[in-house]
N, C-alpha and C positions, 0 to 999 in steps of 0.2 A: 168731804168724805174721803176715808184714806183708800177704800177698794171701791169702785163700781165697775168691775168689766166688762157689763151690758153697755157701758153708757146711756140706761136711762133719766139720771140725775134725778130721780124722785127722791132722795135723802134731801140733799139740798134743798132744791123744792118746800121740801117738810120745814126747813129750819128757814128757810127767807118768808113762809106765810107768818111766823112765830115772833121773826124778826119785826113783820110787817105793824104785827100787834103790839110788840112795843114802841114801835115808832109810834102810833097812835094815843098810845097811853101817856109817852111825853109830851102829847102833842108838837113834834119836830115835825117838819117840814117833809115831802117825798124826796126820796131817795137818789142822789146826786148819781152814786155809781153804786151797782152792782158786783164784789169781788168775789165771784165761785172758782172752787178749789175741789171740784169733783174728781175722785178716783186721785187723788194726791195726797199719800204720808208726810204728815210734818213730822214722823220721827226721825224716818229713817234717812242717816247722812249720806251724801256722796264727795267723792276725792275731786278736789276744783285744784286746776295750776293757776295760780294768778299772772297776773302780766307782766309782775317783775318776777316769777318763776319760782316763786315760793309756793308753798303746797298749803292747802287747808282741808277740812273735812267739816261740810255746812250739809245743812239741809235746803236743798231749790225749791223754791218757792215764789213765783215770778210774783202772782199775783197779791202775795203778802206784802212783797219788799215794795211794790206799787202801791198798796196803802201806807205800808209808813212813807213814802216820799210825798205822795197826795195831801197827808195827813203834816207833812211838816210845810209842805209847801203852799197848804189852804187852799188846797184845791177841794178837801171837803172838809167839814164845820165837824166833825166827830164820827165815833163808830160804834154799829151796834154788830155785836156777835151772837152768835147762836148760844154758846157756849165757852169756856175757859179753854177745856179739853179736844173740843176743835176750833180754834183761835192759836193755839201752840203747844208743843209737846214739848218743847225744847227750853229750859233758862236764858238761852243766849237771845234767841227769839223775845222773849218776850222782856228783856232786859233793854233790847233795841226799840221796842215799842216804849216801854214805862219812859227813856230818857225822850221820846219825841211829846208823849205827853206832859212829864213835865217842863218841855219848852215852851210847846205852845199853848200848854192850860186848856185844852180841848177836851170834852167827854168822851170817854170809851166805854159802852156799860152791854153790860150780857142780857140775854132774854132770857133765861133761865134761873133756876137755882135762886139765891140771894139779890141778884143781879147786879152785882157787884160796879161797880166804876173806878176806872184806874186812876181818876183825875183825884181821886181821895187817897190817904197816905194808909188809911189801914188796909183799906181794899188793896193796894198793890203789898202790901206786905200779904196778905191772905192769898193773895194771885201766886205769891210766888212759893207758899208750901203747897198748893193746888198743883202748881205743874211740876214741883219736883215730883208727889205723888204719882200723875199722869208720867210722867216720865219713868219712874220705877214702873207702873202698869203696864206701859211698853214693853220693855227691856224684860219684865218676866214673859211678857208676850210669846217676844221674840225666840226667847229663849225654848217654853214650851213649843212654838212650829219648828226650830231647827232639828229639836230632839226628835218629833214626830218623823220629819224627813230624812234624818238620818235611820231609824228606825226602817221607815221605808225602803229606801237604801239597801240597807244590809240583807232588806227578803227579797233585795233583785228587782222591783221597780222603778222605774226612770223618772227622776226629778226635775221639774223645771219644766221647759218649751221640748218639745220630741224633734228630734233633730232633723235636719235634711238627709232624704232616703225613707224615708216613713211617711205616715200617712197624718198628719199634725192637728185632723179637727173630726169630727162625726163618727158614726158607729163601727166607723172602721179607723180609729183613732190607732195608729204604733204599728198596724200592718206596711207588709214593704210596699215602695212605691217603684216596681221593675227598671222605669228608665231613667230616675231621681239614682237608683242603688247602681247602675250602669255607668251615671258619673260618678259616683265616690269611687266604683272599684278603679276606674279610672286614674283619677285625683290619686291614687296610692301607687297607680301602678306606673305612673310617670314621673312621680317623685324619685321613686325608685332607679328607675330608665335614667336620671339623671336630670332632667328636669327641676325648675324652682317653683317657688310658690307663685310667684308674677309671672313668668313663664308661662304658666296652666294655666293663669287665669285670665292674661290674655288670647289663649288661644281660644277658649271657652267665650271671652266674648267677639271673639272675632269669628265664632261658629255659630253665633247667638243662641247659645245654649241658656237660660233660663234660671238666673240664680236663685236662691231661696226665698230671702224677703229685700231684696234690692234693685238695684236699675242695673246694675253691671256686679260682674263679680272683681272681686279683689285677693292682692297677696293676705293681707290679714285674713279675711272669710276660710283663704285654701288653706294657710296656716293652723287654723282653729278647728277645721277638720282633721285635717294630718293628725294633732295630736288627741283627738277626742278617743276616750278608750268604749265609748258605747257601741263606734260601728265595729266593733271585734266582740263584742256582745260582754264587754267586761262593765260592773257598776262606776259607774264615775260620779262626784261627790265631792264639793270643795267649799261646804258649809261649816258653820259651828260645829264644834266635837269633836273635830277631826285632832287626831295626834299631834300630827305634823301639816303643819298648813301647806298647801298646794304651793307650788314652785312656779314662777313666770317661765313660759316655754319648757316644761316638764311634764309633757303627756302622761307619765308613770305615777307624779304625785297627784294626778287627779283618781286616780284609782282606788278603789277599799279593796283591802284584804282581810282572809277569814285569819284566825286565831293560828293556823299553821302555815299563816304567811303564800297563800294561795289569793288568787285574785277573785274577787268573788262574781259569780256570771249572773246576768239579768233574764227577765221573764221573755224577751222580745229573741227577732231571728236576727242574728247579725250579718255585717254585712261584707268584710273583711274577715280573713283568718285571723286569730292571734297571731300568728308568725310573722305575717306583711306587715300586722300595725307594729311589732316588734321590731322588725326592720326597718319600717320606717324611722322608727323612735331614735332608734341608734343612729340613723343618719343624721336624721337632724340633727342629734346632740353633736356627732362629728362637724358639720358644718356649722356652728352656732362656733365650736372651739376654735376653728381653723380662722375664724374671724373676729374672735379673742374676746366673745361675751362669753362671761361667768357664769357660771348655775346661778338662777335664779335673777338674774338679773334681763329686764324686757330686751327686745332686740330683735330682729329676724335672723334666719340662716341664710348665708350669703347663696349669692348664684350659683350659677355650674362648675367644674371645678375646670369646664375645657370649655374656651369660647363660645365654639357655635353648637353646643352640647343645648337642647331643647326650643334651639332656631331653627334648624335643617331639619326635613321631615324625611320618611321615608314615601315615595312615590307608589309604593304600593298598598301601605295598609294606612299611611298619614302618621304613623306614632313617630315621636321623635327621639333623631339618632344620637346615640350615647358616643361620647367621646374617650378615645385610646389613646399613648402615649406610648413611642418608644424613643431610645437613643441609636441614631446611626452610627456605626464604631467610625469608621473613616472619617468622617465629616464631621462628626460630634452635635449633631445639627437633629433636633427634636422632631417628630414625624407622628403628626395628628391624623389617625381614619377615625371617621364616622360608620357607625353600621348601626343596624336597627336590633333592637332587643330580641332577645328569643322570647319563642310562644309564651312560654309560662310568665313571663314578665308585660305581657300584653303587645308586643311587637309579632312582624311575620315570621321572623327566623333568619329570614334571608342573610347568606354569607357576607363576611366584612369585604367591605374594596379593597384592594392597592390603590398604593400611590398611585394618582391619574387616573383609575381607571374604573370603574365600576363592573360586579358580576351582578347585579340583580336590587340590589338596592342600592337608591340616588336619592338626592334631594330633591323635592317635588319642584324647587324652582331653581335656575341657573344647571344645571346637571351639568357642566363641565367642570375638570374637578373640584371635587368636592373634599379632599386630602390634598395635605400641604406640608409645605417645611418650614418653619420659626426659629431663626436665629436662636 
């Protein structure tokens, strides 16, 4: 079955009692193994790196690729399918079954329809205008739900999973989630501060704060919010139709805009200003450059641009301290203060140090200085 998201598996179910009546009708022996493939598309592909590092674009399917290996290696005597159309969506698929059948001259036959067997030369010539057919079926499928979603889209409703900061299941399904929208304003407001994506995300697990759907948060997770343009309440969208296909690390090209080049706003509260998530965006893109990845090409934005910039905390409110740079004219000799953000960036305010010396904000740990000098 290509969707069940109850997981009750009663399709299946349906097709193994049907299955069970052709097995009786050939009188074949019971059923060696059972291979279900509930809530799994055999259409749609996904991008596999191989292990000499070449790239392909297959469809997974564990439990398939174990029948033909079963099937070449006699671990079972033949196969019965429910059907053509769920058996394979794919030519290559089922091109990789026809060469195992004609190896080992084993029955393959459907319970359905015709009931076709591969082990015969018409039947696979038949098998195989069936699934290019299924396969067009698809592919217009596919193509009718992207249009739908894009459609959606464009009237300002959220596509996909609802993000962390919202309310993701029940009749309060897109409402905010107070202490969920308390770390994202966070997550922005320490990027900002100077702070990195690994940075946040260990300080987050070392506060065990509670990530969305994982054991521990990650740089990739913080990355993927940073650039999401939904918490700023803009439509984000990076399906079929689109003009210009979305950019790797390009928060902006996940965005739709209306006909006068405006960003189009969604039905839900957002959670960030435009401005922050703007600001954000431009940093990132600055630090993505300064570490000589290309537009569009994967990558993270490097760390801080000053050492102990998102190490050192401030002792009074915990946020961490953003790093400054001057030149000593005399010495020539560079002079790193730490000091903690102002209010409106999520920090206390509290005044920068001098050198050696602290007026109010320190780092919560070691507090003797905390400013230094670097050849």
């Amino acid at each position: 079955m290509s969707f069940d998201h109850f997981g009750l598996e009663a399709g299946v179910d349906s097709q193994l009692e049907d299955a069970e009546d052709t097995r009786s009708r050939l009188r074949w022996g019971s059923f060696a193994k059972v291979y279900r493939e509930n809530d799994t598309s055999a259409f749609k592909k996904r991008k596999v790196i191989k292990p000499d590092g070449s790239i392909d674009w297959i469809v997974l399917r564990p439990e398939f690729r174990q029948l033909l290996a079963d099937l070449a290696d006699g671990v079972i005597d033949g196969v019965i399918f429910y059907d053509l159309d769920r058996l394979v969506r794919q030519p290559r698929d089922l091109e990789d079954l026809i060469d195992i059948v004609e190896y080992v001259k084993r029955p393959v036959t459907g319970a359905t329809g015709g009931r076709m067997n591969l082990i015969n030369d018409s039947d696979r010539h038949m098998a195989r205008m069936m699934c290019v057919m299924a396969l067009k079926s698809s592919e217009d499928t596919a193509r009718r739900v992207a249009r739908q979603h894009l459609s959606a889209a464009q009237n300002g409703l959220a596509q996909g999973r609802i993000a962390y900061g919202w309310v993701r299941k029940g009749e309060r399904k897109g409402q905010l989630v107070p202490h969920e929208a308390d770390v994202v304003v966070r997550i922005f407001q320490d990027f900002m501060s100077g702070e990195s994506a690994y940075s946040i995300a260990r300080a987050f697990n070392a506060e065990g704060i509670k990530p969305p759907a994982a054991r521990t948060w990650s740089s990739t997770m913080i990355a993927k919010m940073l650039r999401n343009p939904r918490y700023a309440g803009m439509v984000s969208y990076a399906g079929n139709h689109r003009v210009q296909a979305a950019m790797a690390g390009d928060g902006w090209s996940l965005v739709l805009f209306d006909d006068e080049g405006r960003p189009l706003l969604g039905t839900w509260e957002p959670i960030v200003t435009p401005k922050l998530w703007s600001q954000v965006q431009f940093e990132w893109q600055r630090r993505r450059q300064k570490a000589g990845i290309k537009p569009g090409e994967s990558g993270s934005a490097p760390v801080n641009k000053y050492l102990l910039s998102g190490i050192l905390r401030c002792h009074k409110c915990h946020r961490g301290l953003v790093g400054h740079s001057y030149k000593q004219r005399r010495s020539g000799k560079i002079i790193r203060n730490y000091m903690c953000p102002p209010s409106d960036r999520g920090g206390c305010g509290s005044p920068r140090a001098s050198s050696g010396q602290s007026t109010g904000c320190a780092p919560s740990a070691h507090p003797p200085p905390y400013s230094g000098s670097v050849p």
